[in-house]
Structure formats: C-alpha cells, structure tokens
N, C-alpha and C positions, 0 to 999 in steps of 0.2 A: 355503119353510119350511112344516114341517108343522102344518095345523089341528088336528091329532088333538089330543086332551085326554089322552089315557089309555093306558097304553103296552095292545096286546091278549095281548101273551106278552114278558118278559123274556129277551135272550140265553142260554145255559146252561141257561133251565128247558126240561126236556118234558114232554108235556102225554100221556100213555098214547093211542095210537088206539084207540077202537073197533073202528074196519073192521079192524085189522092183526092187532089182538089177540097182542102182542105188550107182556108186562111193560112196563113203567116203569122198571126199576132195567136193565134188557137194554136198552130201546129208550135209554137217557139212555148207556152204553157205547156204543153203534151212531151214537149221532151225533156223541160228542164224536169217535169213528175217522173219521168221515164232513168232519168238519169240518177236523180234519187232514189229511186228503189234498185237502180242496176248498182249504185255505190252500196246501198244496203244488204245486197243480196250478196254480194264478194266481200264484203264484212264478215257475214254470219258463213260464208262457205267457208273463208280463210279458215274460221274458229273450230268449225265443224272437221274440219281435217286436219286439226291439231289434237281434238279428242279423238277422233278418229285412230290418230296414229298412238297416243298416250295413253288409253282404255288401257284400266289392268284390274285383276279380282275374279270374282267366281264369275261374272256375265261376258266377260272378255270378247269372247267368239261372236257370239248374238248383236252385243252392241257395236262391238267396231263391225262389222257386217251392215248392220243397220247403218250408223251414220256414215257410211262407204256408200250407200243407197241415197241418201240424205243429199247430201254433197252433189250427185250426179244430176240430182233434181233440181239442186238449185243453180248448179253451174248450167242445165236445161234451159229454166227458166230467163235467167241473164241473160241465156244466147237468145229467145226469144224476145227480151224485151231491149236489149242492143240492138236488134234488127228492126223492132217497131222505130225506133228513135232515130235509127237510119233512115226508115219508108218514110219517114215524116218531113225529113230534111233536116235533120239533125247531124250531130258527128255525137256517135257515143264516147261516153268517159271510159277511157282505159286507162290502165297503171295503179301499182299497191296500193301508193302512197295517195294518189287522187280516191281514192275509194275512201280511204280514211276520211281526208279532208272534206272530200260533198256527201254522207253518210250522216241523216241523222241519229243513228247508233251507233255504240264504242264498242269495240270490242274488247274478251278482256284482256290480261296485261301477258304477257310472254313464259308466267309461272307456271307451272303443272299443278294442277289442282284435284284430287280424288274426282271421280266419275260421276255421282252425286251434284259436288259443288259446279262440276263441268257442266252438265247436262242445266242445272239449272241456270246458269247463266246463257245455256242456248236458248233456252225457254224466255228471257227475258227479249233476246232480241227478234224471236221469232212474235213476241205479243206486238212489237213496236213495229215489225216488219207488216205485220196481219193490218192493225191501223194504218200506215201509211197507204196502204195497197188498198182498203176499205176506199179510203177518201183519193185516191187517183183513178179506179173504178166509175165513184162519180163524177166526178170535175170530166170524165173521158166521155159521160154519159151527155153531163151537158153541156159539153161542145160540141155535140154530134158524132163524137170518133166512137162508134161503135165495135169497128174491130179491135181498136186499143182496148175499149172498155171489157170484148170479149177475150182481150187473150190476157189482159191483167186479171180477169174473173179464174180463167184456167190455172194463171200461177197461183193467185191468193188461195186457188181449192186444194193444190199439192203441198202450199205454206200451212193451213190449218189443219191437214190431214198429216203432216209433219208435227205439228206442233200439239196435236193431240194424242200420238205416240210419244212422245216424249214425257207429257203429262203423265201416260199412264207407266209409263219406266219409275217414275220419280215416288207413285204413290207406295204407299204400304203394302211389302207384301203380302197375302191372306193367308198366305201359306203358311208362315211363321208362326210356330206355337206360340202360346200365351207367353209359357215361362220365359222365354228367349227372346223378350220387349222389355222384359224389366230388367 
C-alpha cells in the first residue's frame, strides 16, 4: 500500500508542458485519444495472450509463436503511447478493469473458443483499433502534435501489418485438395 499522503496529479487532469509547448485545452484532447487507444490496445493484448496460451490443432507451434510476437508489439506500442500521454501532461490509464471501462472494444468473454473463431474475433478488434488510430493520427495532425501524429502512425503500421497476418491465417488454405472442402 501507498505511503504517499497526497495524490501529485489527479487522472483526467493535465498539467500544460513547458518543454512541449503545446496548449492545455489541445494537449487535454491528445491524451484523453491517447488513453483510448492505450485502453484499446490492453484490451486486444489481454485477448491476444489468452489465444496465445489456448492455440491447439495442427498450426499450434506457428501461431502461438506468432501471437507471442503480436502481444510483444502491442504491449511495445502502449508503452509508447503511455509515455506520449505522459510528455503531454497527462497521467496514463493503468489497471485491467480501467482498460475495460475506457475501451471502445469488448473483448471477448472468458470461454476458449477453437483458433479460428479466436483469431477472428482478434481481427475484429484489431479493424476497430486500425479506425480509432486512423482518426487520432488526424485530430494529432491538426492540432500540430506531430510527434503524436508520428508515433501513432508507427503503431497504426505494426496494428495493420498485425492485422493483415491474421487475415491471411484465416483465409483458405490453397493447399487443400478439392476433395477435402466438400
């Protein structure tokens, strides 16, 4: 338990930086977007490491390997856009249950679900996560925060280079003889 006496910054307030020199009513926009996709992104990791650990069938090795890669990227990417939200004058959202709650994606429900029905529910939240990150790219654009806009550009490229593997995990094999479709 914490000795502290005195909270040093309240969640939701921000505090204008000096060094950033970036408004207060722009930098308090920049990080409640920041904080959204930091709750988003420990959403889809949570998820991602429960397939992770559940992968079972002939691709076992491959895809838990893969989404062990996955995860590392996007727990990467959070620790990157936590630390934006901090430069800003922010306090990042930490804790399970707060991810849940400011997250506009669900994750899904605590059951084990063949690999398949898994992967494609990560595909759902990785399209929701790609939008979001689209449209706080811009809003980061035109506020002037171009390093926001540049380091949410770098996550959104490892989100869609993620979520275009996955895509092709999901499609038809080619491989598979004719007979053995019907």
């Amino acid at each position: 338990m914490s000795t502290q006496k005195h909270v040093r910054q309240q969640y939701g307030e921000v505090h204008e930086s000096e060094a950033l020199r970036i408004p207060e009513e722009k930098a308090e926009q920049l990080v409640d977007a920041l904080n959204t996709d930091l709750a988003s992104t420990y959403v889809l990791y949570h998820q991602i490491k429960k397939h992770h650990w559940l992968v079972e069938g002939a691709e076992f090795r491959d895809i838990h390997v893969y989404l062990g890669e996955v995860a590392a990227d996007l727990e990467e990417g959070a620790d990157v856009i936590a630390e934006r939200a901090q430069a800003l004058g922010g306090v990042p959202l930490s804790g399970g249950a707060n991810y849940e709650e400011h997250a506009p994606v669900s994750g899904e429900n605590a059951d084990a679900y063949d690999i398949r029905t898994s992967l494609t529910h990560d595909m759902e939240i990785f399209g929701d996560i790609i939008e979001s990150l689209r449209e706080h790219v811009r809003l980061a654009n035109n506020l002037g925060d171009y390093t926001t806009e540049e380091q949410l550009r770098e996550v959104l490229m490892d989100v869609e280079e993620h979520a275009h593997h996955l895509e092709h995990y999901l499609e038809d094999d080619t491989l598979v003889i004719e007979e053995s479709m019907e």
